[in-house]
C-alpha positions in Angstrom: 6.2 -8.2 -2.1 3.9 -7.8 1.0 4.5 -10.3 4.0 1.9 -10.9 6.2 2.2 -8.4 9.5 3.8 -10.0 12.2 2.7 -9.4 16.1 5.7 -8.8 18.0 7.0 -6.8 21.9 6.1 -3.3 22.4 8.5 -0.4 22.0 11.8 -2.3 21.2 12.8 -1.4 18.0 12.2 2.5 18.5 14.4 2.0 21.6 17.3 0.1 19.5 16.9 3.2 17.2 17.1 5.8 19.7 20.2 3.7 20.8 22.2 4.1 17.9 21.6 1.6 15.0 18.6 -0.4 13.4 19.3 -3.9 14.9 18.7 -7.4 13.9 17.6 -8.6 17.1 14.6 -10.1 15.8 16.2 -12.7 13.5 15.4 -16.3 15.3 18.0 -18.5 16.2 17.9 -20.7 13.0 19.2 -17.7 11.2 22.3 -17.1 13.0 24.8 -18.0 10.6 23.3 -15.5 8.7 26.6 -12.7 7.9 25.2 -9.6 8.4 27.1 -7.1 5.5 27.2 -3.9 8.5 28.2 -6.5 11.0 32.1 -5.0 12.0 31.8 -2.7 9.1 35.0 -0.9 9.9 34.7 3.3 10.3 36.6 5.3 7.6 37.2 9.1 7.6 34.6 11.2 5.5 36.0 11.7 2.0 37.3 14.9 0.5 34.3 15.4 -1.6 31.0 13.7 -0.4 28.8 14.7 -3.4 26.9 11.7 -4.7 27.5 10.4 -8.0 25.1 12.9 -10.2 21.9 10.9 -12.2 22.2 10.3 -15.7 19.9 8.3 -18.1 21.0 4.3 -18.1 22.4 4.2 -14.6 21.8 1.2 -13.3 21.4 -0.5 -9.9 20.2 -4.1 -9.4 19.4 -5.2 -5.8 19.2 -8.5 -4.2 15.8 -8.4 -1.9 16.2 -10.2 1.3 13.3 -11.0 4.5 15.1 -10.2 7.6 12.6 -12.3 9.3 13.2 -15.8 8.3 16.8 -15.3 5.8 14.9 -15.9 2.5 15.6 -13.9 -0.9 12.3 -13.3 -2.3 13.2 -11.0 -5.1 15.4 -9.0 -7.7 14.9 -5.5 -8.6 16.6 -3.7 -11.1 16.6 0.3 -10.9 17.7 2.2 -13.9 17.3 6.3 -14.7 15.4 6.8 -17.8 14.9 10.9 -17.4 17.0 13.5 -16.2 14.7 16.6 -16.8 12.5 18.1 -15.6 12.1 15.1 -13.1 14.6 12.3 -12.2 12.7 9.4 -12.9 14.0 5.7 -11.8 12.6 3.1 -14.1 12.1 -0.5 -11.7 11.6 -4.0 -12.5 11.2 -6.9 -10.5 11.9 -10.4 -11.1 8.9 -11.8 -8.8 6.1 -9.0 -9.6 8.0 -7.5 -13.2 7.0 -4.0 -13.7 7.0 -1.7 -10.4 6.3 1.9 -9.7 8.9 4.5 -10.4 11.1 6.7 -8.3 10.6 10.2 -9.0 12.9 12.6 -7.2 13.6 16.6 -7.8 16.0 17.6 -7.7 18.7 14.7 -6.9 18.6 13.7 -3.2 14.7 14.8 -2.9 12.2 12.3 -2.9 8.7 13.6 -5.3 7.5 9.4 -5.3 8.6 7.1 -3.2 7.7 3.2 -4.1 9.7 1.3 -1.8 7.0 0.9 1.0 4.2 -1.4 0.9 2.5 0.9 -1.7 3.9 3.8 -3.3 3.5 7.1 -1.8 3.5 10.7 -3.0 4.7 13.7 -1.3 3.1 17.2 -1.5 6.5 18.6 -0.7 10.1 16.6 -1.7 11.9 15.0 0.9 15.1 14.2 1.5 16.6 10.9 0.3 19.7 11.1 1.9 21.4 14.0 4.2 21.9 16.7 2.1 25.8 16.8 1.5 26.4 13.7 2.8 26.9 15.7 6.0 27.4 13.5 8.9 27.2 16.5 11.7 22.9 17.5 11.2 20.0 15.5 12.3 17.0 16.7 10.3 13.0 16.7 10.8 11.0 17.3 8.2 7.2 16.4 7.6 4.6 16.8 4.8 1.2 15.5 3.6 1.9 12.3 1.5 -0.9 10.5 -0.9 -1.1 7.2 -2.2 -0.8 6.1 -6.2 -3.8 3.8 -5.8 -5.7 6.8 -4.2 -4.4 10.4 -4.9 -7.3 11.9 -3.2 -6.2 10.5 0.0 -4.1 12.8 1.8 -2.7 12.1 5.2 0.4 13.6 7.8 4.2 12.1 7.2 6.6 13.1 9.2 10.5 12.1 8.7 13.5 12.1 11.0 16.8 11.2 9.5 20.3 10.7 11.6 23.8 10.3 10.3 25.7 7.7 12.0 29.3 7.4 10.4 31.5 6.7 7.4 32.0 3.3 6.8 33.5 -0.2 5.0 31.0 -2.1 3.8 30.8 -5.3 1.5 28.0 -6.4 -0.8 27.7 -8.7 -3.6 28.9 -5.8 -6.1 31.7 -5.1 -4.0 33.4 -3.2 -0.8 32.6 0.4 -0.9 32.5 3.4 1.4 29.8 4.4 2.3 27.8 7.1 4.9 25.0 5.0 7.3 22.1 6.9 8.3 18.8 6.3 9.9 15.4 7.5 9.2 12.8 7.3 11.4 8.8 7.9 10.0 5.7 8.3 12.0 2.4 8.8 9.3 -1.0 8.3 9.8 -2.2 5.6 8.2 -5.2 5.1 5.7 -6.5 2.4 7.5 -8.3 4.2 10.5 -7.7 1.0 12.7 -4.4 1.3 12.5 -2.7 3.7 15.2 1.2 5.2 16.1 2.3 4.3 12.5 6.0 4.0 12.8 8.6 3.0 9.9 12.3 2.6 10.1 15.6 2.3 7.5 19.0 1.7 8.2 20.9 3.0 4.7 24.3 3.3 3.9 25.1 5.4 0.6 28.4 5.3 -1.6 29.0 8.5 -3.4 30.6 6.7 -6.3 27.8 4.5 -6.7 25.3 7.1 -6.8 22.6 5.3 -4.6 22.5 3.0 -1.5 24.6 -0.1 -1.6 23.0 -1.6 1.5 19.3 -0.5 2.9 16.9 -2.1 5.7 13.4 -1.0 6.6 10.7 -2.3 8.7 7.4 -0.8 10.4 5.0 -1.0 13.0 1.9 -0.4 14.1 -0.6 -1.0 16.6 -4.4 -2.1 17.0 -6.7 -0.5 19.4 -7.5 -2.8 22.2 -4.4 -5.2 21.4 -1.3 -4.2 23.2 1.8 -5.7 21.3 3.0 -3.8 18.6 2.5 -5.3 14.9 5.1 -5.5 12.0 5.3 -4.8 8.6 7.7 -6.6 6.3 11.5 -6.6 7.5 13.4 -6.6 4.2 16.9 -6.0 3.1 18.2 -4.7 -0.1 21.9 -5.4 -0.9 23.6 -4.3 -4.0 24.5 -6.7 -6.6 25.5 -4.8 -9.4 25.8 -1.4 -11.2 26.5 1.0 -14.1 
């Protein structure tokens, strides 16, 4: 589910970060009458109780994959918990490539393996998934060593910002839920020693009740030596079609 990197302008989607939100500023013209699910999404006040919906075996979570870049499904991945204990272990299938790597937190809300990124990653210490509490008055920074499935003995730097935003309205295919949005931002060093100021981005929005995100955006860059425009990763959206 790789795109091929993009070359794109220097520095502007750290700056739309720092600004506030994850943008879409890089959709071209022909997608405008694209609706954008966060588009208005109308702020609500926190909930009384902001836990998230606890993990139990044969939740399920199936998301509708989109490309930012050009407005294109290219996939459907179902996620569905098939252990509790000691590990929470997500189970995920998708309809282009069939069986994909699991997501492995521990406990709930702490990342062990994370396989959403162009390959799956490990992490020497959990991090976090989603603010702890669902608290929307703490930044947090955090960083570990991460290493790659394909090559455990690789072990490189990864470093994770992650910023509340608000409590909001948002609509998906499975529905209109509230939900908290929150930003990450991710500077690693990257296995391939050409590559240089590694940078990934998400945009999530959680619902408690669903016990996962309902919308989520990520996108990354990157930059060559001697070249002086930033290159980019895939730019893909997952937005929640149904759950159990």
């Amino acid at each position: 589910m790789t795109l091929r990197p993009l070359a794109g302008s220097g520095g502007s989607s750290r700056l739309a970060l720092a600004a506030g939100s994850l943008t879409l500023a890089v959709l071209a013209g022909g997608c405008a009458s694209w609706a954008d699910p966060a588009a208005g999404a109308r702020i609500v006040d926190p909930p009384a109780k902001s836990g998230v919906r606890a993990p139990a075996i044969g939740q399920q979570w199936t998301y509708r994959v989109r490309n930012v870049y050009n407005n294109q499904i290219v996939d459907e991945v179902t996620e569905r918990v098939v252990q509790t204990q000691p590990l929470i272990r997500l189970q995920r299938v998708s309809r282009a490539s069939g069986a994909l790597a699991d997501e492995v937190q521990a406990p709930w809300g702490m990342l062990v393996q994370d396989p959403h990124w162009r390959y799956p990653v490990t992490f020497d210490k959990p991090l976090p998934a989603w603010p702890a509490g669902l608290d929307l008055t703490r930044w947090t920074s955090d960083s570990t060593r991460y290493r790659m499935l394909a090559a455990p003995d690789y072990s490189a730097h990864w470093g994770l910002t992650m910023m509340p935003r608000d409590w909001v309205k948002v609509s998906v295919p499975a529905g209109t839920f509230d939900a908290l949005h929150y930003d990450e931002v991710i500077n690693y060093q990257s296995e391939d020693l050409n590559v240089v100021f590694s940078e990934r981005m998400e945009a999530d929005w959680i619902a408690p009740e669903v016990g996962r995100w309902v919308l989520r955006r990520s996108h990354g860059t990157y930059y060559l030596p001697g070249r002086g425009s930033e290159m980019l990763e895939d730019y893909l959206q997952w937005e929640l079609e149904s759950w159990r």
